[in-house]
C-alpha positions, 0 to 999 in steps of 0.5 A, a space after each residue: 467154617 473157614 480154612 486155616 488157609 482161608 484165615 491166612 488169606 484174611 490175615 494178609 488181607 488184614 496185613 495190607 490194609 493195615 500197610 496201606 492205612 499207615 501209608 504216608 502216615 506220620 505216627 503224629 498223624 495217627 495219633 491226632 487222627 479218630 478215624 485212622 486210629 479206628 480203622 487200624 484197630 478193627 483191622 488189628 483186631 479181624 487179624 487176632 481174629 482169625 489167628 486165634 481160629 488157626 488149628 494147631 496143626 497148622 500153627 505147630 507146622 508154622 512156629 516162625 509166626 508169633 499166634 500168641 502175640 498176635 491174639 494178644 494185641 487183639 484182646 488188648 485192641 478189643 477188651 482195653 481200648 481205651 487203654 492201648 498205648 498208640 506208640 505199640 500200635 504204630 510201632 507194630 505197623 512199622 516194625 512188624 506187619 510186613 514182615 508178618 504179611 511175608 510169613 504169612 504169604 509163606 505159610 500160604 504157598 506151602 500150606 
């Protein structure tokens, strides 16, 4: 079994590739492209993952991180798929991710 700081380790990992995947990526781009939009997906979904495996504990320590939006676009990620509406997506790796990827290097520093 993992770590709460193990799972914040994955979850920056998570962070980065998703940084990385939408790196000099247009959102049309994104949108015209299968193997973009998968690789983005399964790496929203491994971050829900270990969001949802956080103890309490540490989640109650850190209220500043949005856990319940972050399972939440990883169960629509994984059980609506063909349903999930790309513009979230990309505005989620826009918008969101790094400064979610600071938090979480935060959280990491002071356990």
């Amino acid at each position: 079994m993992l770590t709460d700081l193990q799972r914040i380790e994955h979850m920056i990992e998570n962070a980065e590739l998703l940084l990385n995947f939408a790196a000099n990526l247009t959102e049309a781009e994104f949108s015209s492209s299968v193997e973009k939009q998968y690789a983005i997906k399964f790496a929203f979904v491994m971050l829900g993952e270990d969001a949802a495996c956080i103890s309490e504990e540490f989640k109650t320590k850190h209220p500043d991180i949005p856990w319940q939006k972050i399972k939440s676009m990883r169960n629509t990620v994984a059980h609506n798929y063909s349903k999930t509406d790309e513009s979230i997506i990309w505005d989620t790796i826009t918008k969101d991710i790094e400064s979610l990827r600071q938090q979480l290097l935060k959280t990491k520093s002071i356990g």
